[in-house]
C-alpha positions as CSV (number, residue, x, y, z in Angstrom):
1,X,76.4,101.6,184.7
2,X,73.7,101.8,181.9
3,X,70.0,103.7,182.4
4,X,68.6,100.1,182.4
5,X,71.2,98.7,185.3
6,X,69.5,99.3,188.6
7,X,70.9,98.2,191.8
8,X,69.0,96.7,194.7
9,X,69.6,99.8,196.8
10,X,68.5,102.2,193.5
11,X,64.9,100.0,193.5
12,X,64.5,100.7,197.2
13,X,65.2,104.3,196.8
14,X,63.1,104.5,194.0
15,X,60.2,102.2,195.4
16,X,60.3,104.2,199.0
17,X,61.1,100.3,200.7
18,X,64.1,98.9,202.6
19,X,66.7,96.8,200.6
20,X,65.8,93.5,202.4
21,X,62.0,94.3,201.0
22,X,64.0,94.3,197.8
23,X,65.9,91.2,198.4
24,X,62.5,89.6,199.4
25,X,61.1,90.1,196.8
26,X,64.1,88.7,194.6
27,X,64.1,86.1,196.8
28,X,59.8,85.3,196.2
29,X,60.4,85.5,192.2
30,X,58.2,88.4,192.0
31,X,61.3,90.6,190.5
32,X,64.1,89.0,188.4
33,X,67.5,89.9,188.5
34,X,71.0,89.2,186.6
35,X,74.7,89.7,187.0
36,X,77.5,91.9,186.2
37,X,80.5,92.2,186.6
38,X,80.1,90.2,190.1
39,X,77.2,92.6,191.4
40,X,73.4,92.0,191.3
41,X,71.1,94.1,189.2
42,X,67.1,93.8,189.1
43,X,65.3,93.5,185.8
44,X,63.5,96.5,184.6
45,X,60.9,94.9,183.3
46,X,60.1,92.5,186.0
47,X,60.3,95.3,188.9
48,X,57.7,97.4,186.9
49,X,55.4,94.1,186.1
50,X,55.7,93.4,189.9
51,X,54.7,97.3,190.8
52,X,52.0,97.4,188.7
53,X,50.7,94.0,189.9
54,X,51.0,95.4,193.6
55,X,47.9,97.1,195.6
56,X,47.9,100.5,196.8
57,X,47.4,101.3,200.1
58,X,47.1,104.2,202.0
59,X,46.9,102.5,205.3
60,X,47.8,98.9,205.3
61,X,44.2,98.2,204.9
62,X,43.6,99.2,201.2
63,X,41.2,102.2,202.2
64,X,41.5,105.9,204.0
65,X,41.2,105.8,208.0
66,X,37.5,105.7,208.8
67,X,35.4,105.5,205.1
68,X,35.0,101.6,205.7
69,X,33.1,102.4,208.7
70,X,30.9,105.1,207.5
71,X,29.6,104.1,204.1
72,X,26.4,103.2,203.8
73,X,25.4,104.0,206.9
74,X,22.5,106.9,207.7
75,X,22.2,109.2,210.0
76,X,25.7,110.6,210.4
């Protein structure tokens, strides 16, 4: 397998998700992938496109626990 061959369980691994994340987002079109030899492999280029489209999020909510609720506010 070449550098540039990644499987769908390497992109999990590597991403810090589950594989069915992976195949979900195959799935959505939001990473491309080809074949060889029989076997699935994800596009480089489309996963890191698709990462660097994605939010971070420390929470879920896209800020730390509790700064929403005390910015901007006086007193505390």
């Amino acid at each position: 397998m070449s550098e540039q061959e990644m499987t769908v369980q390497m992109v999990a691994e590597k991403c810090g998700v589950s594989r069915m994340t992976v195949y979900n987002w195959i799935k959505a079109g939001k990473v491309k992938t080809y074949g060889v030899r029989g076997a699935t492999r994800v596009d480089p280029s489309s996963l890191e496109k698709h990462l660097a489209n994605k939010p971070v999020t420390r929470d879920g909510g896209g800020h730390t626990s509790g700064s929403r609720h005390t910015e901007g506010v006086t007193g505390l």
